[in-house]
Structures are given as structure tokens and as C-alpha cells.
N, C-alpha and C positions, 0 to 999 in steps of 0.2 A: 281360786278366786283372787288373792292378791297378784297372782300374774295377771288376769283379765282385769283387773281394775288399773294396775302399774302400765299393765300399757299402752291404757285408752289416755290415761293423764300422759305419758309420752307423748302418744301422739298430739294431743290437744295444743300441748305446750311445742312443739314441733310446728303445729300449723300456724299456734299465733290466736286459736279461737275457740267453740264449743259449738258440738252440732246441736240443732234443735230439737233434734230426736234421734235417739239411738234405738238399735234393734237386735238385742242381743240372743244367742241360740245356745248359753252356757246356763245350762239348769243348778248349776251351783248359783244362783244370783237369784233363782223363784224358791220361795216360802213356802206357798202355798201353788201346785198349780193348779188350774181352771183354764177350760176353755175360752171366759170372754170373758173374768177377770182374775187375770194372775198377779198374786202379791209378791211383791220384791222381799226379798230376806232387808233385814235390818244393813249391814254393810252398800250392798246395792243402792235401797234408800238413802240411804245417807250420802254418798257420792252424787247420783242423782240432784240431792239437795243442796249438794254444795257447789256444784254448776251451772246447775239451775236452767235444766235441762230434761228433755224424758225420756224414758225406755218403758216400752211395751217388749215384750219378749216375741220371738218367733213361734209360731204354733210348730208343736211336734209333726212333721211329715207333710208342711204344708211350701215348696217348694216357691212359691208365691209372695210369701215374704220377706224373702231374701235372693232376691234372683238376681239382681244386680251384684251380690257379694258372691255369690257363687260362680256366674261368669268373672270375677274377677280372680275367681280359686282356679279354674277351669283354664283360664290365662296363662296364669302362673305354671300350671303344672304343665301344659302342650309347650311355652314356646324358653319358658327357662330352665323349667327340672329336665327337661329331654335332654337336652345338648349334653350336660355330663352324666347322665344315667349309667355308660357304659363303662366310666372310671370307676377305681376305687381311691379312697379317704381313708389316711390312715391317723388323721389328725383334725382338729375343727379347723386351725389354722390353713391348713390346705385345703 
């Protein structure tokens, strides 16, 4: 949860702004889950509140509410993870 939190505030602070709603798919951050009202864990909340912003969570298995970040996954992995698939790393720096 402190990575998913550290760095959404990156980003935020990176663009300059805070989106009006977020939609997150990281079930460390629901309390409580429910189908059609899930509680935010107290940390989440409170981020939330101090941007002053919302998050609704992504329903489990529902492909629908994040398809634009998916295609955005799906991007990433056809036209940048391909090209060096067939190297090896033997370092991060490399």
C-alpha cells in the first residue's frame, strides 16, 4: 500500500494536478469489500481526503472498469516489453 499510495502522489505532483476520480484495482486499499459499496481501509481514506478527490474501487472480474488502463497495460507490454524480450540483464542499470 505505501508503494500504491507513493506513487499516485508522484504522479500527481509530476503532472502539476489531482484527477477527479480515481479507480483503483489494489484490494489492500478496501476494508470492507462489497459489491456496490466498498469501504476504503482508513489509510486510502485519508489520502482520498487529503486531495480531495475519489476512488471507487474496480469490481473483481469486471473488465469494464478499467479498460482504458488495461489497454494501456496491453500497449506497454506488445510494443515496449517485446523489443528486448530476447536479451538478458544482468543488472537494473542495464
Amino acid at each position: 500500500m505505501p508503494d500504491w499510495i507513493g506513487a499516485r502522489v508522484d504522479a500527481m505532483e509530476f503532472i502539476g494536478g489531482v484527477p477527479a476520480f480515481i479507480a483503483p484495482d489494489n484490494p489492500a486499499l478496501i476494508a470492507q469489500p462489497d459489491r456496490y459499496e466498498p469501504a476504503l481501509g482508513r489509510t486510502a481514506q485519508d489520502f482520498v481526503c487529503h486531495y480531495a478527490t475519489a476512488m471507487l474501487p474496480a469490481r473483481p472480474r469486471k473488465p469494464q472498469d478499467k479498460a482504458k488502463a488495461e489497454v494501456g497495460v496491453q500497449i506497454v507490454e506488445r510494443w515496449i516489453l517485446a523489443r528486448p524480450r530476447h536479451q538478458r540483464f544482468f543488472s537494473l542499470a542495464e
